[in-house]
N, C-alpha and C positions, 0 to 999 in steps of 0.2 A: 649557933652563937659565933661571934667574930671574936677573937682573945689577941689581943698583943700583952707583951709583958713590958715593963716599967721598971726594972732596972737598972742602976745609974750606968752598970757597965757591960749590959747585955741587949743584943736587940732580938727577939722575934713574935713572930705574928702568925694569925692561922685558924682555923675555924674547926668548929665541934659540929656534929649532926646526929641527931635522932636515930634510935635503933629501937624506935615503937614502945607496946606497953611494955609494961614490968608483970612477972617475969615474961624474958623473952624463950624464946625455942629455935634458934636458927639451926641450921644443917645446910650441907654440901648445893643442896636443889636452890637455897635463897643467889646463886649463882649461876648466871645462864650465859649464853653468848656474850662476848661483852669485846671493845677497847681499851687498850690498858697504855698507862704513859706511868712511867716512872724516873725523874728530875734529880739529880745530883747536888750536893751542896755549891755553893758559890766557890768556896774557898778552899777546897781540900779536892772532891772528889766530883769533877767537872767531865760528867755523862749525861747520856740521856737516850732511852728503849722506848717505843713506839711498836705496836703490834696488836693485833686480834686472835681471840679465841674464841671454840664452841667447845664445851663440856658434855661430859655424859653422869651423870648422877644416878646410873643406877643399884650402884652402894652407897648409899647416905652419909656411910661413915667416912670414907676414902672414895672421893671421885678424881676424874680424871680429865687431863684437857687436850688437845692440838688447836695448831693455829701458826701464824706465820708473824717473825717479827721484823724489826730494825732498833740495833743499837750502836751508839755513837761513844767510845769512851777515849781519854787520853789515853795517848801513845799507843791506842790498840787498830788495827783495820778496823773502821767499820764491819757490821754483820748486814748483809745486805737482803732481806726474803728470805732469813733465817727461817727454816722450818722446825717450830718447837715443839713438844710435847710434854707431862709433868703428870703433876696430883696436886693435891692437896685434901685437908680435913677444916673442918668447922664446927665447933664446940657449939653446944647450947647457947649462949653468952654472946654468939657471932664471932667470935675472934677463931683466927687459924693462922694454918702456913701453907705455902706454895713451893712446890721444889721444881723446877727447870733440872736435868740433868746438865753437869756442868759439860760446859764447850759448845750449847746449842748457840748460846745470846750471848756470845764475849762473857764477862766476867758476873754475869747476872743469874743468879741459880737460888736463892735462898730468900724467899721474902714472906714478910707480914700478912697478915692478911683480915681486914675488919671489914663486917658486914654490914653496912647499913639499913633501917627501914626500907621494906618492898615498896612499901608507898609513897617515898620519899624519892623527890626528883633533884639530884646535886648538880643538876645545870641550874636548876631553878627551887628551891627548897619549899618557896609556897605553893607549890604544885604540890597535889597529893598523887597526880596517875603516872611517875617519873621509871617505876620498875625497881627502884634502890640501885644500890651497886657498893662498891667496896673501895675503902682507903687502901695503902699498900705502903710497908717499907721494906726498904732492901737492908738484909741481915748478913750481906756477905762482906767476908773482911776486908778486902779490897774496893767495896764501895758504900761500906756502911753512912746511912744519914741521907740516901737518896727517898723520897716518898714520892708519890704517886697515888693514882685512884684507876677503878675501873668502872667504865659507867655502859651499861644495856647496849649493845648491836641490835638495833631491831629493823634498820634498812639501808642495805648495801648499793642497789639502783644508783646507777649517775647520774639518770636523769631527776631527783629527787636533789642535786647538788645546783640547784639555781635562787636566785633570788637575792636580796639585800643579807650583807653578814657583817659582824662587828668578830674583829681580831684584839689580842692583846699580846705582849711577848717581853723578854727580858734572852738579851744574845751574849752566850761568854764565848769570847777568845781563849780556846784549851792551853794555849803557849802565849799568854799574854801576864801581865806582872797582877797583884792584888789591886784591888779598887779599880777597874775599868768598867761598871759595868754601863748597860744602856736600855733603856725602856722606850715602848712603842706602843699606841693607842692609835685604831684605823675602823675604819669601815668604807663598805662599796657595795659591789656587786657580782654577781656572775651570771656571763649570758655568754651562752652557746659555747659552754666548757670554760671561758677565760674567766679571769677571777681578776676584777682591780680593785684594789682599795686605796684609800688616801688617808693620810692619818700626821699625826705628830711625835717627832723622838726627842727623849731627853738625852744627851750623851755629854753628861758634862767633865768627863776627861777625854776629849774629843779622839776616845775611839774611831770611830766611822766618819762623824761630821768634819767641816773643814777649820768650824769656829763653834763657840755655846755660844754661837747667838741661833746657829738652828734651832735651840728651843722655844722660839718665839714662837708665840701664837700663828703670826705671819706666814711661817713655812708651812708647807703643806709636803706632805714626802709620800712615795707612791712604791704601792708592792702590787706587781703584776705579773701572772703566772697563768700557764694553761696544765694543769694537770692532768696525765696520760694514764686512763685506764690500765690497771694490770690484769688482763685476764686470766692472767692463772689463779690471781686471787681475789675475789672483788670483795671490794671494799677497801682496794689498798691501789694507790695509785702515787706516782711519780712525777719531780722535774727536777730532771736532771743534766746534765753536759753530755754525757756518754751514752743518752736515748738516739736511737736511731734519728729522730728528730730533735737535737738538741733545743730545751726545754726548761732550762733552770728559771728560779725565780730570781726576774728582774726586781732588784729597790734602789731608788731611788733617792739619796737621802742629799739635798741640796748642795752643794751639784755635784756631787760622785754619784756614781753609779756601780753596784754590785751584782754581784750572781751569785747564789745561793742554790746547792745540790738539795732539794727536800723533799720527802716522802710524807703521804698524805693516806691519814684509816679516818674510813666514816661510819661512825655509829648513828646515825641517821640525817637525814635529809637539813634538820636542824642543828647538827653539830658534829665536825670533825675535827681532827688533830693532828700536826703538822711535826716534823720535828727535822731539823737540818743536819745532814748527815756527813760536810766537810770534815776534812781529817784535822782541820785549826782551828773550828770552831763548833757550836751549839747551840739550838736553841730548840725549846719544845715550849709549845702552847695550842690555843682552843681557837676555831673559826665557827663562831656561833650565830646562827640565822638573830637576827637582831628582837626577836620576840624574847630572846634569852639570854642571858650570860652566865660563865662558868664560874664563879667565885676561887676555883681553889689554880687552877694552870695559869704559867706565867710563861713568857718568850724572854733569854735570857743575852743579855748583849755585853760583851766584855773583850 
């Protein structure tokens, strides 16, 4: 289900998902490999963690995870191929928690944790063969209000990273004043590693554009990037300024031209997740092979 609320002096929006028959039975195992992206409020608490995990469930009760992140928060360094580790448990009911010991992933240690239906695919929700995966909110005091999801790792391969994709994004300025933000809708391609999309921005506190007439139909704005395998961990790959081959992603937004430092986890060939890891700014969102789209990740521009 899609939910916004209707209150004269409140605004938010957001989607419910299926956790199968009644009653349920979930446990630790309904958790497997997975990408996890976890998004900061607009207005208060302006972060955002990107990373992969593989678990081992063989205590049902209390399983355990490693895996490698990136997290972006105000005023803190970045966490660059953060190498994490944790637990968590999962009630009957599907709800749990996740503990990061703290100082692995900046200020990120204590989160939610809801299970969705196995059969339920949250790139695509009328799919039934998706694997499930789990919403997530962050419960630590310092960044409470951040949510996120985790969605199935099932193919890390780069050669699996081709073909037509649709992007979407919302970008905040970490040191920038309230009300700046900016939205981005693209699609393209990728061949032979490059990835270009073309697409349209709203920025109508002209953040980035030069004028709000960028938001015309008319403009066409361009994100073009070649992302650099990390072999130390695949399924995590880079573009960045400070790669041996300097690599950030180019946008293009009529007629500036920017460079964005962003790290790139692929939960399969169909869809991965990008998040800009600048010390001024943020943004995390979905690049989804165009058979599909993510309903719940946003790119955030402010």
């Amino acid at each position: 289900m899609r939910i916004v609320a209707v209150d004269p002096t409140t605004v938010a929006v957001g989607s419910a998902f299926g956790q199968g028959p009644i009653p349920t039975n979930f446990s630790t195992i309904g958790l497997g490999a997975s990408v996890f992206s976890i998004l900061g409020n607009l207005h208060s608490n302006k972060f955002g963690v990107l990373g992969q995990f593989t678990t081992n469930t063989s205590n049902p009760s209390s399983a355990t995870l490693t895996g490698v992140a990136d997290d972006n928060e105000l005023g803190n360094t970045p966490a660059s191929a953060a190498a994490i580790s944790g637990k968590y448990a999962v009630a009957a009911s599907g709800y749990g928690n996740m503990t990061i010991p703290a100082g692995q992933l900046g200020n990120v240690s204590q989160l939610g944790l809801y299970l969705t239906d196995p059969n339920l695919n949250l790139n695509d929700p009328n799919n039934t063969s998706g694997g499930g995966g789990a919403l997530l909110l962050d419960l630590d005091a310092n960044l409470a209000g951040g949510t996120g999801f985790g969605t199935p790792q099932t193919d890390t391969s780069t050669t699996s990273f081709i073909g037509s994709y649709a992007a979407g994004w919302q970008y905040v300025d970490l040191t920038g004043a309230y009300g700046c933000e900016v939205d981005m809708a693209a699609r393209g391609t990728v061949t032979g590693g490059t990835m270009s999309l073309t697409g349209l921005v709203s920025d109508p506190f002209v953040v980035l554009a030069s004028s709000t007439t960028t938001q015309a139909d008319t403009f066409i704005d361009t994100f073009i990037g070649t992302p650099l395998p990390d072999t130390n961990h695949p399924g995590r790959s880079t573009m960045l300024a400070a790669n041996t081959t300097p690599n950030p992603l180019t946008v293009t937004i009529t007629p500036k031209t920017f460079n964005y430092d962003v790290v790139v986890y692929q939960a399969s060939g169909g869809q991965l997740f990008w998040l800009d890891v600048d010390t001024s700014d943020v943004f995390l969102g979905p690049r989804a092979a165009e058979f599909g789209w993510h309903p719940l990740s946003e790119k955030k521009a402010r």
